[in-house]
C-alpha positions as CSV (number, residue, x, y, z in Angstrom):
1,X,-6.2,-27.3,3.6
2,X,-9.6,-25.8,4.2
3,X,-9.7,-21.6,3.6
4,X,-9.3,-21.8,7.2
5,X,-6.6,-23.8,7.8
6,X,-4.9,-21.7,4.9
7,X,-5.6,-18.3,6.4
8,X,-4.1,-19.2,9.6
9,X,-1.4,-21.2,8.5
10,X,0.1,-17.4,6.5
11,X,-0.4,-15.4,9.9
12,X,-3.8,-13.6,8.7
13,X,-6.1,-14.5,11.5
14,X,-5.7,-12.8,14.5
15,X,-8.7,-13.0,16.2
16,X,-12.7,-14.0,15.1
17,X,-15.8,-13.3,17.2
18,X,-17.3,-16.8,17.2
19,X,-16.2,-19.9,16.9
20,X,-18.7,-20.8,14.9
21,X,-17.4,-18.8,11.5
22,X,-14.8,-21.3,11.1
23,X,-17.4,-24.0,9.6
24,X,-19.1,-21.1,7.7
25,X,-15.7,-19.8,6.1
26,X,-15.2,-23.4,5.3
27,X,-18.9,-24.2,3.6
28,X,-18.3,-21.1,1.3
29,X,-21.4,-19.0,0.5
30,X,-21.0,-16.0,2.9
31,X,-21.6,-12.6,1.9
32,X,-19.3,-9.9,3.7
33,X,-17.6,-6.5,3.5
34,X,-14.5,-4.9,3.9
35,X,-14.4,-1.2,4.4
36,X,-11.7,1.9,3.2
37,X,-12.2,5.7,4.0
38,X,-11.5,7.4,1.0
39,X,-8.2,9.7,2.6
40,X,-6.5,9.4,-0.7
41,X,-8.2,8.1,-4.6
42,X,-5.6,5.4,-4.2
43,X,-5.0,2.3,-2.0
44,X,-1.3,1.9,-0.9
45,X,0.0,-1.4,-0.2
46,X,-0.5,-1.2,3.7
47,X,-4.3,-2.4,2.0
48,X,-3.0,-4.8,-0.2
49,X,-3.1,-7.8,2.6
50,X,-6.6,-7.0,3.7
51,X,-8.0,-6.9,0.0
52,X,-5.8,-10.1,-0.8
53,X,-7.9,-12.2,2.4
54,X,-10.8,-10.9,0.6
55,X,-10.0,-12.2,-2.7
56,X,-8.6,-15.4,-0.8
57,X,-12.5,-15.6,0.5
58,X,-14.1,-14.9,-2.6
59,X,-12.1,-17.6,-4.5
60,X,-13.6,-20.1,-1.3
61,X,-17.0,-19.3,-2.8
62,X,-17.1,-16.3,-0.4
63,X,-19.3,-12.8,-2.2
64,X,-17.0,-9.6,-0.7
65,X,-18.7,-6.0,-0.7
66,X,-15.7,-3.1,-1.0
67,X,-17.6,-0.5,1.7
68,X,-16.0,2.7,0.4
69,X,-16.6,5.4,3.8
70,X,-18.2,8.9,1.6
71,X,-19.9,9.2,5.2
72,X,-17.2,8.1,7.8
73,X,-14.6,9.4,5.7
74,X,-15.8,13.1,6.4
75,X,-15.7,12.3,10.2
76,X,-12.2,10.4,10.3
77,X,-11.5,7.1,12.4
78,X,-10.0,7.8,15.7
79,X,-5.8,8.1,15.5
80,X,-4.3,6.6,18.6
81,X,-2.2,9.5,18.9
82,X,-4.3,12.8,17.5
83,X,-7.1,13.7,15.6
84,X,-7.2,13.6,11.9
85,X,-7.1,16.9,9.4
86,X,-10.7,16.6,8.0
87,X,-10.9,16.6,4.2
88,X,-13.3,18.4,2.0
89,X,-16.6,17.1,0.6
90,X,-15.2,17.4,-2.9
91,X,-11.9,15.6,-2.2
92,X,-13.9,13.0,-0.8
93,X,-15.8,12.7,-3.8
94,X,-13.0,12.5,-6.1
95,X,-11.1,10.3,-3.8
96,X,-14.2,7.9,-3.9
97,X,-14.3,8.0,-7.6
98,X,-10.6,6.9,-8.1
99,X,-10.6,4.4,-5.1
100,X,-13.9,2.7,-6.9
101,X,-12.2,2.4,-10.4
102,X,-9.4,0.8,-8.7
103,X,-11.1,-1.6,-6.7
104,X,-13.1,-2.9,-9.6
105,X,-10.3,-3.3,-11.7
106,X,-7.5,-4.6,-9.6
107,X,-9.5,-6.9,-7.2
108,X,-13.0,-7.1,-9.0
109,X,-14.9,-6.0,-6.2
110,X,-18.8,-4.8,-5.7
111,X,-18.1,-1.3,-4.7
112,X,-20.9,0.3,-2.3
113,X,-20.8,3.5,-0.7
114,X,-21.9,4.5,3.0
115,X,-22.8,8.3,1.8
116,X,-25.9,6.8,0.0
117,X,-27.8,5.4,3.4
118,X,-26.3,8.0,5.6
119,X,-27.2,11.4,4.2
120,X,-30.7,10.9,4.7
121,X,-30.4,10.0,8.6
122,X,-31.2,13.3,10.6
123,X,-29.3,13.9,13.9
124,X,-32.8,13.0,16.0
125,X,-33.0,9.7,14.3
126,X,-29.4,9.0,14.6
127,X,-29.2,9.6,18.2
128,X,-32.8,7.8,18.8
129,X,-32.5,4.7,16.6
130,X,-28.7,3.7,16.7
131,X,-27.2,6.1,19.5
132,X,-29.8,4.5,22.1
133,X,-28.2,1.2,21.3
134,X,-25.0,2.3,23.0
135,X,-23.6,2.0,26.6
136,X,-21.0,4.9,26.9
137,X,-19.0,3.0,29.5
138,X,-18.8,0.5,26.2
139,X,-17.2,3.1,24.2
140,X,-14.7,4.1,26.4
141,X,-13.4,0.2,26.7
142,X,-12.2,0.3,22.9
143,X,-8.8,0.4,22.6
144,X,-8.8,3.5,20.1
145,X,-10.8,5.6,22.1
146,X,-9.0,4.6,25.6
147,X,-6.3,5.4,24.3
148,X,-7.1,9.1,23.5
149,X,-9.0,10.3,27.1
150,X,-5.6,11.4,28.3
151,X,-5.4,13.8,25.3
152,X,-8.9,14.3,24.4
153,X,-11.1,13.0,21.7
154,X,-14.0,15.0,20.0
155,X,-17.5,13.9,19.5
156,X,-17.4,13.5,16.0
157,X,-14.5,10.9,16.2
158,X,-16.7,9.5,19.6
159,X,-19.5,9.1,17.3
160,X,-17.8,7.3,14.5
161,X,-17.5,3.7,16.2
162,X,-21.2,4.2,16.0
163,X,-21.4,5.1,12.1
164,X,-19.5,2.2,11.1
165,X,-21.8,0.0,13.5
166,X,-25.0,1.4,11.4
167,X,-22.9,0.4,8.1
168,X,-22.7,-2.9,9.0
169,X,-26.5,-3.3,10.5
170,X,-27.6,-1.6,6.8
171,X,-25.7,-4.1,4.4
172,X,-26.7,-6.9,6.8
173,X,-30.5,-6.0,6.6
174,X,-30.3,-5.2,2.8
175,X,-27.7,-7.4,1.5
176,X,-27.8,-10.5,3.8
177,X,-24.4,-9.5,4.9
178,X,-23.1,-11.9,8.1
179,X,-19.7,-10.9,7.9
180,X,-17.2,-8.1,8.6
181,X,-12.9,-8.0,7.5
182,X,-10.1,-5.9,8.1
183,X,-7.0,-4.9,10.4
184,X,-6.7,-5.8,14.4
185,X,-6.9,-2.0,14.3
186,X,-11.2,-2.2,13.4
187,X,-12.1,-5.1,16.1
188,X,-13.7,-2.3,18.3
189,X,-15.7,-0.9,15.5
190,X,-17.0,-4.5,14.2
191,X,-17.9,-5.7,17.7
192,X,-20.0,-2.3,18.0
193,X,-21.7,-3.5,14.3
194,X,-22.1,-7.1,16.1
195,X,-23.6,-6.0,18.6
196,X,-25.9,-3.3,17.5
197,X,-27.1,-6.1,14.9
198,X,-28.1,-8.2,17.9
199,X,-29.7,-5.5,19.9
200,X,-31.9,-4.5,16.5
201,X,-32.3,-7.6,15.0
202,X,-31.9,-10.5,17.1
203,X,-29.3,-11.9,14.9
204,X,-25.8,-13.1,14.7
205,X,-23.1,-11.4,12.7
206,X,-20.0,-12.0,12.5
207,X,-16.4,-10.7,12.6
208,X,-12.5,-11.2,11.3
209,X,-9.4,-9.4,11.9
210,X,-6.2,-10.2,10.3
211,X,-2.5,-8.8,12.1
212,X,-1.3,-5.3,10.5
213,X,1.4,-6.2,7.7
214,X,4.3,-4.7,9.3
215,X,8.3,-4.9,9.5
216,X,10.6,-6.7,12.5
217,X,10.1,-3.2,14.4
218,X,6.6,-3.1,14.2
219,X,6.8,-0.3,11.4
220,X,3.2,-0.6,9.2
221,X,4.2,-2.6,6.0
222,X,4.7,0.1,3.2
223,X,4.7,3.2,4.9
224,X,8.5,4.7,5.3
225,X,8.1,8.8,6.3
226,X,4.8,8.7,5.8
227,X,5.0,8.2,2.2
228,X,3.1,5.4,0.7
229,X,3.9,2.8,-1.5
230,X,0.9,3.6,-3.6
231,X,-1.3,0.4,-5.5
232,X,-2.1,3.4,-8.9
233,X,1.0,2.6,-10.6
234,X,0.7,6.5,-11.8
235,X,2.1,7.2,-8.6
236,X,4.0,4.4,-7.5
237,X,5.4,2.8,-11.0
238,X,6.0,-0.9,-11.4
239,X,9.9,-0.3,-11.2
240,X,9.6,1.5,-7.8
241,X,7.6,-1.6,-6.4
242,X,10.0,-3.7,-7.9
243,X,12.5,-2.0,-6.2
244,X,10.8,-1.5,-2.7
245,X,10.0,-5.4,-2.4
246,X,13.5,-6.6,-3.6
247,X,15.1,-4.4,-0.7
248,X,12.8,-5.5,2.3
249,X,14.8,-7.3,5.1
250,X,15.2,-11.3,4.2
251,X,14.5,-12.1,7.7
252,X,10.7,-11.0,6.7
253,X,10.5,-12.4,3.6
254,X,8.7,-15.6,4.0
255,X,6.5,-13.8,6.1
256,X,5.3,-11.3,3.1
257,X,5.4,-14.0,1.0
258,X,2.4,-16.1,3.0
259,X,0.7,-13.1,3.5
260,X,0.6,-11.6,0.1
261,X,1.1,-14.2,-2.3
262,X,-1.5,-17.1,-3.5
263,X,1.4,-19.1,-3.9
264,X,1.0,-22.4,-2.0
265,X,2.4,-23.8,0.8
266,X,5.0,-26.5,-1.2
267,X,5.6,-23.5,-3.3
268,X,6.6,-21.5,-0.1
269,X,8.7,-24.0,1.4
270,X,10.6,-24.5,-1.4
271,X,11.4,-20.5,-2.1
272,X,11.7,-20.6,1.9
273,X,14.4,-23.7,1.1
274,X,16.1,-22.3,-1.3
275,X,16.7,-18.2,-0.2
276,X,18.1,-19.9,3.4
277,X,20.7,-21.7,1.3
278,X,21.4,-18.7,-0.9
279,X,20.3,-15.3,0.3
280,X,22.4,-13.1,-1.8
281,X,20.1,-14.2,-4.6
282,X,17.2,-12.1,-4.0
283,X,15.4,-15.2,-5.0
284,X,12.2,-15.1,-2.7
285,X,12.4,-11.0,-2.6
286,X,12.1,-11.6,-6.7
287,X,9.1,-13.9,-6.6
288,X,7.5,-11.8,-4.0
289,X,7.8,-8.5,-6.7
290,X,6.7,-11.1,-9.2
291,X,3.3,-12.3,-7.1
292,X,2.1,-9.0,-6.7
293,X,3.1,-6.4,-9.4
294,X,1.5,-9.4,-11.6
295,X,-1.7,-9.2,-9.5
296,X,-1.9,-5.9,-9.3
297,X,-0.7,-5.0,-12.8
298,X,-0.4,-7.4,-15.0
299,X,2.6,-9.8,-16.5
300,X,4.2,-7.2,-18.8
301,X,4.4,-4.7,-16.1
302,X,6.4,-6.8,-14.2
303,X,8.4,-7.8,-17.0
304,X,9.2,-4.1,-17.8
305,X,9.9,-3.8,-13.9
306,X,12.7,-6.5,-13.7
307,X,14.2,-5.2,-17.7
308,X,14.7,-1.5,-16.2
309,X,15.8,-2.6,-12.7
310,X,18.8,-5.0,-14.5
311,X,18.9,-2.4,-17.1
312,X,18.9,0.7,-15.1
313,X,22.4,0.5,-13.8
314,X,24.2,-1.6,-16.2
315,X,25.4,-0.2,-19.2
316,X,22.6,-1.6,-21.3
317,X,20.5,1.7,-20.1
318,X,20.1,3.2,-23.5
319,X,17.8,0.5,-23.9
320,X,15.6,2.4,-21.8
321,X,13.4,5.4,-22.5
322,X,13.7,8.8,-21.4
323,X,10.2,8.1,-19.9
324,X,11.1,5.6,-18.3
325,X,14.2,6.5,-16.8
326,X,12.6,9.8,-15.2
327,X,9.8,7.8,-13.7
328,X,12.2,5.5,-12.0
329,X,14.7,7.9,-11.1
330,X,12.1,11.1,-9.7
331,X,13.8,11.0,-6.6
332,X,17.5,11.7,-7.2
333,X,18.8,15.2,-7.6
334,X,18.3,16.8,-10.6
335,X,19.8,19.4,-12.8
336,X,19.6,21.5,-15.9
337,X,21.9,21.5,-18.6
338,X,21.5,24.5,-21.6
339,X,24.7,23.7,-23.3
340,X,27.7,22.3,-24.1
341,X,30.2,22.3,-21.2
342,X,33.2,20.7,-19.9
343,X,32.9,17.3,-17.6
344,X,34.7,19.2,-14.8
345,X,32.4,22.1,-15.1
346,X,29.5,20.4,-14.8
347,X,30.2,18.4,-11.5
348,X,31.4,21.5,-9.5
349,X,28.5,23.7,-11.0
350,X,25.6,21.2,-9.9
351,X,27.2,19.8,-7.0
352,X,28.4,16.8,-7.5
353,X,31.9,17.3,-6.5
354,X,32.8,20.5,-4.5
355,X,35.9,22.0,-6.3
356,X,37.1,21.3,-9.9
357,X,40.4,19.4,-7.9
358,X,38.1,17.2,-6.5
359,X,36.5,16.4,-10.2
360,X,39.4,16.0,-11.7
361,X,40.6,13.9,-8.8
362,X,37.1,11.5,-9.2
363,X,37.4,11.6,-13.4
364,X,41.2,10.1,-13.0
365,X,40.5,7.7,-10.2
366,X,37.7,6.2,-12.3
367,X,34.5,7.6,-10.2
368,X,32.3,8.8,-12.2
369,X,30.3,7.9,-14.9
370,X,28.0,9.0,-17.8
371,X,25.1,6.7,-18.2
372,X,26.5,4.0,-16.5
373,X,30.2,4.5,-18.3
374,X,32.7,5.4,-16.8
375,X,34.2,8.6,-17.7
376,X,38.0,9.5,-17.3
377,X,38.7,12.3,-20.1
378,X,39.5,15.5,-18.3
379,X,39.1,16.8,-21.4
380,X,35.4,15.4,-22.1
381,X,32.7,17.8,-22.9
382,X,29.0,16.9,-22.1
383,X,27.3,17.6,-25.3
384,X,23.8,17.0,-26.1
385,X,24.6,14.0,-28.0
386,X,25.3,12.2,-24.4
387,X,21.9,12.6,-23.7
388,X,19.7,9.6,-24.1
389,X,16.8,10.4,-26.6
390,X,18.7,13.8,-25.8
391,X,16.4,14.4,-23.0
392,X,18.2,13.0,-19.7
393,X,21.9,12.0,-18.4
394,X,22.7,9.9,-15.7
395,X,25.9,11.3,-13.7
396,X,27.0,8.7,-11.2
397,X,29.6,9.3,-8.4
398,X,31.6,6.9,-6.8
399,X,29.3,3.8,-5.8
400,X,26.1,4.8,-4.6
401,X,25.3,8.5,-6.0
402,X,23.2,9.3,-8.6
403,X,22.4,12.8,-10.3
404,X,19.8,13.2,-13.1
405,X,20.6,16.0,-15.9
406,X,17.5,17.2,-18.2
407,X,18.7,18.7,-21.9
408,X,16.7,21.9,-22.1
């Protein structure tokens, strides 16, 4: 298939400004840009499908430009809903810094930044030389700024279709930069850079927009309570990734796999093939957790991903560090334990069962379980000895419940 034909046969084409980029894709040789506001210092993995089309272009003999937003970031891209907290200069600025040490290392990206060619521009010259070039009636037709008259919008989120058009005109004057990528959610900001690029220049530029990665109700891919699956694995570790991807829904999975895999089409089919004739396997949900911790991470982090997740609950889990276990486990309960004490004790003190009957009741009937083992000595006395590296202890109740105790 031609980069074309691939990119729409995984869903990651939703719509292109001229007909005439599907020969240019093809030919290879295009320079273009995708863009990030610098809101955190790393990407989550509601990017990940954006930066892989990049890297899907760039492998078609494509050159990609990573615009990170120092200007537009201060301003904040309009919310359909409400207006975005804005962030301080020097959180920008260390966001920027982490975000660009990412990017170059994970997907090998030129990095630029839209604070360089911005700061300079004084609010006469804005308003003469790019806010001229704007039809107001325009505006208001873009879906993210419709969508905000009934509850109001402020000029500087007004004003930012209009920075993001000027980023565009500057890397195509000064980089011979034709093209534009990202989300559905940016068509109204390229079209603006597309058209301020005519109106200055004379010229043709181009745009692409791919479909937002998101689950069978429409949910953004990655983002659950607003907490995001994060790309740094020193925030999100390689287990936790491992463990997100193997639990996603199987009626998506093919779906994620298209979009965020380079595996190829037969390869697909065959995963496709095989997880309708055995589900319960986890098969594709593996290979997807495979694909991408590799990309982002490397081989051995995936390894160590898959070891702790088979290790983790089995009772092979001394094999596992201290380390380790807190960094997969940092969001279970957790508890302190300064001495010896009785089994019984310490499930009533911290919790875990609400009365020493119902402790004894849940030792006897096999319930619960000391690092993966289960435990039925009323008697037993939690020592630091039970400790692994005589730092943590895994208390487990019934099938599903998990407590962490720290030694200290």
């Amino acid at each position: 298939m031609t980069i074309f034909e691939d990119l729409k046969w995984r869903g990651l084409i939703q719509d292109i400004s001229d007909e005439a980029l599907i020969e240019k894709l093809n030919q290879g040789g295009l320079t273009f840009y995708i863009g990030t506001d610098p809101t955190a210092d790393s990407m989550h993995i509601g990017h990940y499908s954006s930066f892989l089309i990049s890297k899907r272009l760039a492998r078609a003999g494509h050159h990609p430009i990573l615009l990170i937003g120092g200007a537009t970031g201060l301003i904040g891209d309009p919310k359909p809903t409400s207006e975005r907290p804005m962030i301080s200069k020097s959180e920008v600025a260390k966001n920027i810094k982490g975000l660009k040490k990412q990017a170059e290392t994970i997907f090998g990206f030129e990095v630029v930044d839209n604070y360089e060619w911005t700061k300079e521009i004084n609010v006469i010259d804005f308003l003469r030389d790019y806010g001229k070039h704007f039809n107001i009636n325009y505006m208001l037709a873009k879906d993210k700024v419709k969508s905000r008259i009934e509850t109001g919008i402020t000029f500087a989120e007004f004003s930012y279709m209009i920075l993001q058009a000027l980023d565009f005109l500057h890397l195509f004057t000064t980089r011979n930069c034709t093209l534009q990528v990202a989300g559905s959610d940016q068509w109204g900001n390229i079209t603006a850079g597309i058209e301020l690029i005519r109106k200055k220049c004379d010229a043709t530029a181009y745009g692409m927009v791919m479909p937002l990665v998101t689950d069978s109700n429409g949910v953004k891919f990655g983002k659950t309570e607003g907490n995001a699956l994060w790309l740094d694995k020193e925030k999100t570790s390689s287990y936790e990734m491992y463990q997100y991807l193997i639990n996603l829904e199987d009626s998506m999975i093919i779906e994620y796999l298209k979009k965020l895999t380079f595996l190829s089409k037969e390869e697909i089919e065959e995963i496709e093939k095989q997880h309708l004739e055995n589900p319960e396997k986890r098969e594709a949900h593996k290979r997807l957790a495979e694909e991408i911790i590799t990309d982002l991470h490397g081989k051995s982090e995936f390894e160590k991903a898959k070891m702790m997740s088979e290790s983790l609950f089995s009772e092979d889990i001394t094999k596992l560090s201290a380390k380790d276990i807190i960094s997969s486990l940092k969001d279970i309960p957790k508890f302190p334990v300064t001495e010896d004490i009785l089994l019984v004790d310490l499930l009533v003190s911290h919790g875990i069962c609400s009365s020493k009957r119902e402790a004894r009741e849940m030792i006897c009937s096999g319930a619960i379980s000391i690092n993966n083992k289960k435990e039925m000595n009323l008697e037993k006395m939690v020592t630091k000895a039970d400790f692994i590296e005589e730092q943590v202890l895994i208390v487990k109740k019934g099938k599903k419940k998990y407590y962490l105790g720290f030694y200290q």
